[in-house]
N, C-alpha and C positions, 0 to 999 in steps of 0.2 A: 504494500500500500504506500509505505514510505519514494520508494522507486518511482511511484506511480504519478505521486505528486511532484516529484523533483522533475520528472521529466513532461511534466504537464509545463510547471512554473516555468521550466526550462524554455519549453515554446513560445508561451507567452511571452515572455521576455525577450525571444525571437521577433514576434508579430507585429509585438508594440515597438520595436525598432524599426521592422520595415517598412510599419507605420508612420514614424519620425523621418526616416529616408524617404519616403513619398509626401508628406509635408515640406520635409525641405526643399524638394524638388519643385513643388509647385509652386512656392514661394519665388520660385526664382524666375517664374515667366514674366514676361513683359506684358503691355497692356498692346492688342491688335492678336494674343492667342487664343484660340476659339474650339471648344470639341463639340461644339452644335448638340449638344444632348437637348436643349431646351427654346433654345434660339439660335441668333444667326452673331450676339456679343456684338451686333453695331456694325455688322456688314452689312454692306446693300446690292441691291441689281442694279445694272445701269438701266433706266426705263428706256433707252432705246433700244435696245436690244432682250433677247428673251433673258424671262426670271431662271436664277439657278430658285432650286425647288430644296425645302429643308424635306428632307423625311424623316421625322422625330423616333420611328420604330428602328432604324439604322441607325441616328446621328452620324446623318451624314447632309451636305448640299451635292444637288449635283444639275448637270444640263444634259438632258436626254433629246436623242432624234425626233424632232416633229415628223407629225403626219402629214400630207399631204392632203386638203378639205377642198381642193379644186373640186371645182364642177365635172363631171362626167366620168367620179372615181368608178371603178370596176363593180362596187358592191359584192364583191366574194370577200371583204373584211381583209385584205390583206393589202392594205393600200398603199402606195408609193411613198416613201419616204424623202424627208429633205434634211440639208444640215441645222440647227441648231447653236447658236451661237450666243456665248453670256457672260458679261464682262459682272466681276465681283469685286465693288469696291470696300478696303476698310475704314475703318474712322479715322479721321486727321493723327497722325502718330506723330512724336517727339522723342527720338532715341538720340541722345548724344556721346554715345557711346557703339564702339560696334559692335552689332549682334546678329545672333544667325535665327533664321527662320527656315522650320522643320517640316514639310508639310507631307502630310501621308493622304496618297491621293491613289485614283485606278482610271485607270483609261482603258475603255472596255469597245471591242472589237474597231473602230479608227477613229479616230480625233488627235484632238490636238490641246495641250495644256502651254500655257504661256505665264511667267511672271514679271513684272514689271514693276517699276516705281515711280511715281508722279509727284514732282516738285510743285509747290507751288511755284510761280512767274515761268515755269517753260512748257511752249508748247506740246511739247512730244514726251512720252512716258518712256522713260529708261529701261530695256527688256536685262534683266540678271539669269535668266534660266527659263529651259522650254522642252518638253517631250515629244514626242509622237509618237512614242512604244507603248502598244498596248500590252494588258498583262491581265491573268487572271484571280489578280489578289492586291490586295493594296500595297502599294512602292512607298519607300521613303525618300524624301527629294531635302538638299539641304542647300539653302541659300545663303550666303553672305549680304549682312547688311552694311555698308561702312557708316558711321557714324556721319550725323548731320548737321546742319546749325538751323535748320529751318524745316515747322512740321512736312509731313508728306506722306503718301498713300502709298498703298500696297496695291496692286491691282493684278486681279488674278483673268485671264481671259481664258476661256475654255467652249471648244469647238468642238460637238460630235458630229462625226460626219455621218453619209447618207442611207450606209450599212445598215442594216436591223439591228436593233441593239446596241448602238452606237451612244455610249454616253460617257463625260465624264466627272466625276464625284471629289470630292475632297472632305476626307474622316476627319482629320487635326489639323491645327496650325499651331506651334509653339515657337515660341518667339522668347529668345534666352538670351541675356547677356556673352558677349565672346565669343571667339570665333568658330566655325564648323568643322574646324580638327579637334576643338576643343572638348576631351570625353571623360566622364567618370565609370562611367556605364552602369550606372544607376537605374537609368531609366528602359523600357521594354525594349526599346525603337535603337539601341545605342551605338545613338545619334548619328545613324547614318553608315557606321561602320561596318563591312560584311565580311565574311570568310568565304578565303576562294578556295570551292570542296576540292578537297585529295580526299582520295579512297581511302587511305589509310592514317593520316595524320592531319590534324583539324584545331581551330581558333574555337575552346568553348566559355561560355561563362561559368564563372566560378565565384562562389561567395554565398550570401542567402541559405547557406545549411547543408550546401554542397560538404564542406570537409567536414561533415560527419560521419559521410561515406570515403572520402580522400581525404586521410588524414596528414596524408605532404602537403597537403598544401596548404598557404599563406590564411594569415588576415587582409584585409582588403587595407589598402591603403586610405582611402578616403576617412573610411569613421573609424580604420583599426579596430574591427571586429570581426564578428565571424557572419553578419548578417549583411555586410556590402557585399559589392559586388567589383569582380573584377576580370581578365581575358587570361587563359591560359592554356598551353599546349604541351603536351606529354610524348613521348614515345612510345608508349604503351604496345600501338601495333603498329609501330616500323616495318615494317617486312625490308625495303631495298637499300642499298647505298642512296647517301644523300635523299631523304624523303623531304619532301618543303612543304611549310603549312605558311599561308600568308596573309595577314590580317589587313585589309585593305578603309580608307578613308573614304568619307567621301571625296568627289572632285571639288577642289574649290570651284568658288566662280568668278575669284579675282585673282590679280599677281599677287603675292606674298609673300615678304622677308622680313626676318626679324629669328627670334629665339622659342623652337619644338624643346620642349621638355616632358620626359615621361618618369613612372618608377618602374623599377623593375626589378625581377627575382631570377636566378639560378637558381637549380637544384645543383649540391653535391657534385653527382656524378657529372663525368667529363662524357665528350661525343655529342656536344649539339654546338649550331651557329648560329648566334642571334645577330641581324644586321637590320639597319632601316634607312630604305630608300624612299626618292619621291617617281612618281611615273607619270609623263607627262601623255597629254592625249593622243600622240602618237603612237605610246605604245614604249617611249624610251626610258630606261631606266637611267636612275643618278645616285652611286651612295652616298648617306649622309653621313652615317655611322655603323661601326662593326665594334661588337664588345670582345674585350680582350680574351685572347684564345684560354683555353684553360681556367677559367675563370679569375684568373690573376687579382684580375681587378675586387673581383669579389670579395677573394681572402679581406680585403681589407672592414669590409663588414660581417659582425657576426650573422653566424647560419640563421634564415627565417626575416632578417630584417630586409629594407627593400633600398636599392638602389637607385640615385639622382640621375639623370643624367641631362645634360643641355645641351643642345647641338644647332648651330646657325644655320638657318634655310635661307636660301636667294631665289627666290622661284617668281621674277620678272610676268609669268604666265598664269595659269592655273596646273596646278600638278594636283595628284593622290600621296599620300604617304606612306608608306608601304612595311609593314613589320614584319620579317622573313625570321623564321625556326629554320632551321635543319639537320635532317638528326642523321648518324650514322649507321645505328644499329637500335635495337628497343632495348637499350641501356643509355640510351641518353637524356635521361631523367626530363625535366619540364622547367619551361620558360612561363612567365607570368608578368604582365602588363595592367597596369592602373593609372590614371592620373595625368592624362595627356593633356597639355597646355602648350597656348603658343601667345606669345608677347610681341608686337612689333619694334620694341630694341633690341639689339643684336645681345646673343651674351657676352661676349666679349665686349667690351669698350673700345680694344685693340683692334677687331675685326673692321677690316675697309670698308667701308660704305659701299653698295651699290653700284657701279659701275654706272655712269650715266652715259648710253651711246649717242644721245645728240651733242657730241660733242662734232662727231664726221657728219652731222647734216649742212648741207646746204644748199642755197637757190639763188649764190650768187649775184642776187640780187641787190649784194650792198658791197661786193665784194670778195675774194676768195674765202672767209672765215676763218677757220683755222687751217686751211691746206697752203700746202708753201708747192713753189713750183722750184724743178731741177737745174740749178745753173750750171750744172757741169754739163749740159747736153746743149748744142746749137741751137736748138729753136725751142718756142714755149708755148705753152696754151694762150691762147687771149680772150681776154673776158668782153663780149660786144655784147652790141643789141639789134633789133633790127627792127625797125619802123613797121606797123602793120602797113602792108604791101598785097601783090595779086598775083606776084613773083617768085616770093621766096618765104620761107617759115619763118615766122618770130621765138622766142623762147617758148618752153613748154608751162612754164608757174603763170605765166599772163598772158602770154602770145604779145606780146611787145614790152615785157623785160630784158634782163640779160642772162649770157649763158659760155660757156668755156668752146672753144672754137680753135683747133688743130689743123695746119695745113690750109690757111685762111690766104694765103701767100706763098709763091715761088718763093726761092731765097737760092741763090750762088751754087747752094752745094746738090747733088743730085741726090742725095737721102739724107734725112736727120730724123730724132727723135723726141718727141716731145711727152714731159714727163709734168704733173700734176699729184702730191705727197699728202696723204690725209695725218693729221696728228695718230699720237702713239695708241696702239689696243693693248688692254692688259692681254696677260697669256692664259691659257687654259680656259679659254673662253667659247661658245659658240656662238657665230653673229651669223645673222639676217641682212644682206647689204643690198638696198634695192637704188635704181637711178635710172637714169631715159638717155637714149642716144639718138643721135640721127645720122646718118653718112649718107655723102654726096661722092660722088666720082665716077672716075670709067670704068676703074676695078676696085670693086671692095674685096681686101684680102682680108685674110687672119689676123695678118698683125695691125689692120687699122686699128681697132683698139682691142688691148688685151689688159686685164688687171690680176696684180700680181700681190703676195705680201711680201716685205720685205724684213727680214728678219735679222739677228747679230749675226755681225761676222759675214754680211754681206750677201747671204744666202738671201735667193728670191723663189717663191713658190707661185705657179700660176694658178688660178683660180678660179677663172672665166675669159672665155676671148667669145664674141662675137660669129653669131652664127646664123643671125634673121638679115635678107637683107631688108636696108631700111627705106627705100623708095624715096627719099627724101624726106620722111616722117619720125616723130619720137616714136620712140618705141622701149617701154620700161623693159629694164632687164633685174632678175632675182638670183641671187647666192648666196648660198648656204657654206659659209667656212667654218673651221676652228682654230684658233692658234693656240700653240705647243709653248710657247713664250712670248713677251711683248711683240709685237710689230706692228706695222705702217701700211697702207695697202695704197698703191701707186696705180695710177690708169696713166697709162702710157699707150701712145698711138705712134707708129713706124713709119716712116718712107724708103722705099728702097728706092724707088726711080720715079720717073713724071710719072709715069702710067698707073701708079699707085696713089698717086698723092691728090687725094677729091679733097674732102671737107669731111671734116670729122667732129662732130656736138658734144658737148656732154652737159648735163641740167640736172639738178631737183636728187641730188646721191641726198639719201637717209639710212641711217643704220638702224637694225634695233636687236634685242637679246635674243639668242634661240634660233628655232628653224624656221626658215622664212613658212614651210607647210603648216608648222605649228604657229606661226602668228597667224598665217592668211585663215588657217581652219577659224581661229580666235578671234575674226573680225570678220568671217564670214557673212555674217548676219547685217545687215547695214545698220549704221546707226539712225534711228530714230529720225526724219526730217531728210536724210541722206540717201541720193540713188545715183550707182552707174551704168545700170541697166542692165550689167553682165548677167543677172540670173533672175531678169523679169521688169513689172514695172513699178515694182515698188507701193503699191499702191493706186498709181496715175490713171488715167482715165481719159478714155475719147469723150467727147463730149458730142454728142450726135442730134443734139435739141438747135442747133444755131445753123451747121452746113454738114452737107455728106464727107466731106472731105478730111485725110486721119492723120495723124499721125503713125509712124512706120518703125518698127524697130530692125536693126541693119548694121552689120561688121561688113569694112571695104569700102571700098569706093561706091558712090552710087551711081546707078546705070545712066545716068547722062552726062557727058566728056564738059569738060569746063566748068563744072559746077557742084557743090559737097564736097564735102573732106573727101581725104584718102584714107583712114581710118580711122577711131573714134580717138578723144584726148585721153582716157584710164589708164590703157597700154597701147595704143596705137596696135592693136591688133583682136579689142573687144569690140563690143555693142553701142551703141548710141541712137539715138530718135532723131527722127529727119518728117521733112514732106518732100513727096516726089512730087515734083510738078509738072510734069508731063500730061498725065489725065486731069489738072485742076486749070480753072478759066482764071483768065487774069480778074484780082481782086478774091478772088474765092478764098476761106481762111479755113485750117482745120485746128481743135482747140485742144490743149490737154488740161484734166484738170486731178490738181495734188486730193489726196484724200484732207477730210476736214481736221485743220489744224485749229486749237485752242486757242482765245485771244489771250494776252497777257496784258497789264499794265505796262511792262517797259518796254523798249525797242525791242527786234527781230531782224536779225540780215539775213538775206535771203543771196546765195551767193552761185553762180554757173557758167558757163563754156556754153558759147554758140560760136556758131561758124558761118557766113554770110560769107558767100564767094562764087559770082557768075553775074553777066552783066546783067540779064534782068532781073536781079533779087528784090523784091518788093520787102515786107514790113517782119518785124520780131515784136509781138509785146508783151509784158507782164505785168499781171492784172492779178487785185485783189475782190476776188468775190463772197460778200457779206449778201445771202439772201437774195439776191437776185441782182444786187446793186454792186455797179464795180466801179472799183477806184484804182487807174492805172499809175503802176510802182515804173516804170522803165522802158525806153521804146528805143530800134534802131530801124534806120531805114536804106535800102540799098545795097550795094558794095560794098564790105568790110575790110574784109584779106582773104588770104590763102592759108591762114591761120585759126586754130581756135585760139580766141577772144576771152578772157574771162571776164565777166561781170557781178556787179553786185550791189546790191541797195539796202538799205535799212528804213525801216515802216514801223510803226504801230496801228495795232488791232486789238480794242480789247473785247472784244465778238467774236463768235466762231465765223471763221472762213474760211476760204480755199484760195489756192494759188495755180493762176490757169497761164500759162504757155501757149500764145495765140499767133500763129503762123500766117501771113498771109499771101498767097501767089504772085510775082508780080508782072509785066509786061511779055515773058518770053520764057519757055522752059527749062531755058539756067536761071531756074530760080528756086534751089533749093534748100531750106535752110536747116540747120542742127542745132539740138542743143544737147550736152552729157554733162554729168557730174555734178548733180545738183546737191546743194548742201545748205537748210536751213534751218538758222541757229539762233537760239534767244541772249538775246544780249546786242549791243551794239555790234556795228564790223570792226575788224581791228586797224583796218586803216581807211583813209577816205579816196574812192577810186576815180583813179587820174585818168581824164577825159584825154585820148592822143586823136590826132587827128590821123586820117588815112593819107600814106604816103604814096607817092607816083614813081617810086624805085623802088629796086630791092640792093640799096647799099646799108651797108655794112659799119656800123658806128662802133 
């Protein structure tokens, strides 16, 4: 009887702790988390769009497939479906500190789940994370919030599509201080973290009463008891050489440097490998730390107690961070994890800061910046400009700035080399070096431009040459290097003889960290207000209420000689919008128009590339439309260059409106116009645009 009660008291004692452990936990949500048991906690629908629906027997919200109610349904009750669409606003939130939001959600046979954040004063909603995987059980999704100065929305938008059954739901939202590496595993969901299954060796939770069956193993770090909780892996059924069990994060959703620290335990026995890496969306792995072989390090604490450890992360991207076991044999006892945190100051004090790659950007527009040119080699880059013209290309950042220009001039000698030197790159790095060229000539060879590093000791590595030709147009080029130690990275253009020696550009070089696949994947998604059309239209829209006539989306030249670019301004080898004028009557306009952007109290620049080039180019305008009523932002009319143009204006609207692109035909079937690369942004522009007038040459300043 005595036994009976001890180990009664015993549980209880248990219960009322995991009790206090989920008090604590809850304690620590923030205000915008919501488990819909009873309500929606101050979420809304947006009323233009369909309601998400609570279903109080699930708590859950969700947006289910409409029916289709047209007229002349089949009546065998199995009627056509359509998509469904429901934007989920939260209450005005105030987090000044940064925190992650957890959301356990399902997306059931297709749709589409999207998260985004809404500032007050800017138009467009900041997107942080988005799915399209369906599943047949609720996912955990973790977002990063960064801290703010100013309240703002959470906004969940969720689309099922037209499938039967097509819906999708959201069970929780918890919303917690810090950041979404950040883990106790306290909680069911923890927080995000998964085990990647091996057959034989596995990441499980341990703690809650577990070691009164597995009496090796620990108290938890957190309460130091035997009712937390914490992650841990054993050998138990090793079967082969090097067996891996490997405890994966979630993905961030922003870059992240600063100071990962965990606790951790060995067992005794020797024969395992704990290491932790981060893995970026590629798939690449990076070690951050490996704990010392033999447990070395451990001797230094007694047996049972838990291990600090801090290790500096630089991760410029989003990465996973990755916890790897591996064991040799099923004698290599068990590794245990608790207590993950991450701080954005490094732990060291000594540890270098960041590597800031715009240090190699430039657009020469005010200057070479930090690039020095080669005196030891007879001839040099020059930095010109070229008058927008009908003749010849102007720069690519304006279409009538300036730009580095190789082999601009004969000179005495039958070949020389011209050499252009970016400042110093730390080493052990991977860079992204993206820039535009253009060549002119009779022969474009290899060595018209090639870029190289240049490293100690006078060693040169090459690292890209030239292999599009360029028709006379930019055309961005991307490179992925790494340097092994400091170096310098040179673009250097050759001449052997006249027959080589055309014109060689270079414009708009920016560096940034990582793989250029791994940035491009990372900015995939356009920003909010931003299109260059390469994977659709962003939103835009014919407008077919005013004239027949459209806009065109189009890579290359367009099919009438003398008139439209020769390929778009993005990469001189994408997408861009045009009107053919060929089938439109002189005066005829086709319209596009932006999806409905938000008014703000303060200014908005609305900034983009057209191109006006054929003698009967008629009119460009852009128009702001409030409700029917338009107010025109900017007009050109005519003849421009042979150049994309950048333009850009600044407006206030504090109404919802649109922004229409209105084309109009002019005199003669060279009259095609373009526009790419649209980019509208709240806030003033950043400088005031300088009206050039159209020049009757193509010289060379």
């Amino acid at each position: 009887m005595a036994f009976f009660l001890r180990k009664k008291t015993a549980m209880l004692q248990i219960y009322l702790l995991a009790f206090v452990a989920a008090v604590r936990a809850h304690s620590r949500l923030l205000p915008g988390s919501c488990n819909f048991e009873s309500n929606t906690c101050g979420y809304t629908s947006d009323a233009d769009f369909t309601s998400w629906t609570l279903h109080r027997d699930g708590h859950f919200v969700a947006v289910e497939t409409a029916s289709d109610d047209a007229e002349g349904s089949s009546g065998s009750g199995i009627e056509p479906k359509r998509e469904a669409t429901g934007i989920l606003l939260s209450p005005s939130l105030e987090h000044d500190e940064w925190s992650c939001v957890r959301l356990v959600y399902q997306i059931a046979e297709s749709g589409h789940m999207e998260v985004l954040r809404r500032s007050e004063g800017r138009s467009f909603d900041t997107p942080l994370w988005s799915s399209r995987t369906p599943s047949d059980s609720w996912v955990i999704a973790s977002v990063d919030l960064h801290n703010a100065t100013e309240p703002f929305r959470i906004v969940i938008h969720g689309r099922a599509g037209a499938s039967a059954g097509s819906s999708v739901s959201i069970f929780e939202i918890h919303i917690t201080p810090g950041y979404c590496l950040e883990c106790d595993f306290e909680e069911p969901h923890l927080c995000g973290y998964n085990n990647q299954w091996n057959v034989n060796v596995n990441w499980y939770v341990g703690g809650g009463g577990v070691q009164l069956v597995h009496n090796g193993l620990p108290d938890d770090h957190t309460y130091h008891n035997r009712t937390g909780h914490f992650m841990y892996v054993d050998s138990s059924y090793a079967k082969t050489f090097k067996e891996v069990a490997k405890l994966v994060s979630p993905m961030a959703t922003m870059p992240m440097s600063g100071c990962l620290s965990f606790q951790y335990q060995r067992s005794e026995e020797r024969g395992n490998m704990f290491t932790v890496f981060t893995r970026d969306r590629l798939g690449q792995y990076q070690e951050l730390w490996r704990a010392e072989p033999d447990n070395r390090v451990d001797f230094i604490s007694p047996p049972g107690e838990w291990i600090p450890v801090q290790v500096d992360l630089k991760a410029p991207y989003p990465v996973q961070v990755v916890f790897e076991v591996g064991f040799n044999s099923p004698r290599g006892g068990h590794v245990a994890l608790d207590d993950i945190s991450f701080s954005p100051e490094f732990c060291n004090k000594d540890t270098e800061p960041t590597f800031d790659p715009s240090i190699a950007n430039c657009d020469f527009e005010s200057g070479l910046c930090l690039y020095t040119q080669d005196r030891s080699v007879a001839s040099s880059w020059r930095r010109v400009s070229v008058k927008p013209n009908i003749f010849r290309n102007g720069d690519h950042t304006t279409g009538a700035g300036s730009f580095l220009l190789a082999h601009s001039r004969l000179g005495p000698r039958s070949g020389y080399v011209s050499r252009v030197i970016s400042p110093r790159l730390p080493g052990n790095t991977r860079f992204c070096l993206r820039f535009f060229f253009s060549l002119r000539g009779f022969n474009q060879t290899e060595q018209a431009l090639v870029v190289y590093l240049l490293q100690q000791g006078g060693r040169q590595e090459k690292i890209w040459t030239q292999a599009e030709k360029s028709r006379g147009i930019w055309i961005s080029a991307d490179v992925t290097f790494q340097t092994s130690q400091p170096a310098k990275m040179a673009f250097v253009s050759t001449c052997r003889s006249f027959w080589d020696c055309g014109s060689v550009a270079l414009d708009d070089i920016s560096l940034s960290l990582g793989d250029c696949e791994l940035t491009a994947g990372f900015l995939s998604t356009p920003l909010p207000g931003h299109c260059d059309f390469e994977a659709g239209l962003c939103g835009y829209s014919q407008d077919k209420h005013r004239d027949a006539a459209a806009w065109h989306q189009r890579r290359g030249p367009t099919p009438t000689s003398y008139t439209g670019p020769r390929g778009d301004h993005t990469t001189g080898l994408g997408y861009y919008m045009y009107i053919e004028a060929s089938p439109m009557l002189p005066g005829q306009s086709a319209r596009l128009l932006s999806r409905p952007v938000r008014g703000t109290r303060g200014p908005q620049c609305l900034r983009f590339f057209y191109h006006m080039y054929g003698s009967g180019t008629g009119k460009l305008r852009v128009l702001a439309d409030k409700d029917g009523e338009e107010v025109l932002l900017w007009q050109r009319s005519g003849e421009q260059s042979i150049a994309w143009l950048r333009a850009q204006v600044e407006y206030q609207s504090q109404s919802h409106h649109q922004i229409v692109f209105e084309a109009t035909r002019g005199s003669s079937v060279r009259s095609d116009i373009a526009i790419d690369d649209i980019m509208l942004d709240s806030g003033p522009c950043p400088e005031t645009e300088v009206t050039v007038a159209v020049g009757s040459s193509n010289e060379i300043e």
